[in-house]
N, C-alpha and C positions, 0 to 999 in steps of 0.2 A: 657277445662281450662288448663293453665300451669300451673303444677307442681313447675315448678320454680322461680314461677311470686316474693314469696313473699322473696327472698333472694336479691332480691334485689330494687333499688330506678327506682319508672318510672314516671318523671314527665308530665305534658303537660305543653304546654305554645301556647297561645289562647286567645287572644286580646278581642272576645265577651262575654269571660268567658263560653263557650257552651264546655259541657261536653262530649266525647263519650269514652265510656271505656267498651269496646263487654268483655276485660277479667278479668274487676273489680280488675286490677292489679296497678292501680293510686295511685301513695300515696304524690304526691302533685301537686297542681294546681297553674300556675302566671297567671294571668287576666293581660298580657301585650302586647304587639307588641315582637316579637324576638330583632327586631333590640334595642328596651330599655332593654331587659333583659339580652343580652349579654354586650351591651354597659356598665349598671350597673355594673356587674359583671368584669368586664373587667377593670373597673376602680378602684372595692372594694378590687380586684385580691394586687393592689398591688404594686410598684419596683421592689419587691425581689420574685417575682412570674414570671419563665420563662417557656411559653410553646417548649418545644422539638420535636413538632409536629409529634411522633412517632405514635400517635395514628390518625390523619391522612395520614399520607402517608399509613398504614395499612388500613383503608377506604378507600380511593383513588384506591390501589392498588385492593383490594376486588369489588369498583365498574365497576372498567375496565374489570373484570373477568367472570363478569355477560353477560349470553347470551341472550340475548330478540327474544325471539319465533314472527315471522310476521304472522298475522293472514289475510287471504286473505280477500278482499273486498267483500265484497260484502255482503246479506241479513242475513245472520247467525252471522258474525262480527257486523254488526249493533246493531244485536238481543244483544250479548254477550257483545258489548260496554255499552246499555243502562242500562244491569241487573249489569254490573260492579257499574255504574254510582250512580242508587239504592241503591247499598250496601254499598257505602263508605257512602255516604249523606244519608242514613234515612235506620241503619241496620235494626232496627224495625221493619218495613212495610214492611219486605221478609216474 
């Protein structure tokens, strides 16, 4: 569990309203599509609301940075693809 979970805001946003929260760290749900959530917000934002996009180009910059490990093909990649597959869609049932 994180430590750190509760200092701060972690939403989802989840169009079927389907829940998964492995670190009980949610503390608020939108039952929308992204695309109306931001749209909404985006419009509720404002005139006098300018983004500086400093906090993407720091994303941006950090996901360039990332190095993706290739896992060779073959019968063991398979293995580890589908147990991946499992885990995200139904942590449960590990």
């Amino acid at each position: 569990m994180c430590k750190r979970a509760g200092q701060f805001e972690h939403w989802l946003i989840q169009e079927d309203g389907h829940v998964c929260d492995l670190f009980k760290s949610l503390t608020t749900i939108f039952e929308c599509t992204p695309e109306y959530f931001f749209r909404f917000f985006n419009e509720a934002a404002g005139d006098d609301s300018r983004n500086d996009l400093v906090y993407h180009h720091q994303i941006e910059q950090y996901a360039q940075s990332v190095k993706y490990h290739e896992f060779p093909r073959g019968r063991t990649s398979m293995r580890f693809n589908m147990l991946l597959r499992r885990c995200l869609l139904a942590p449960s049932s590990i």
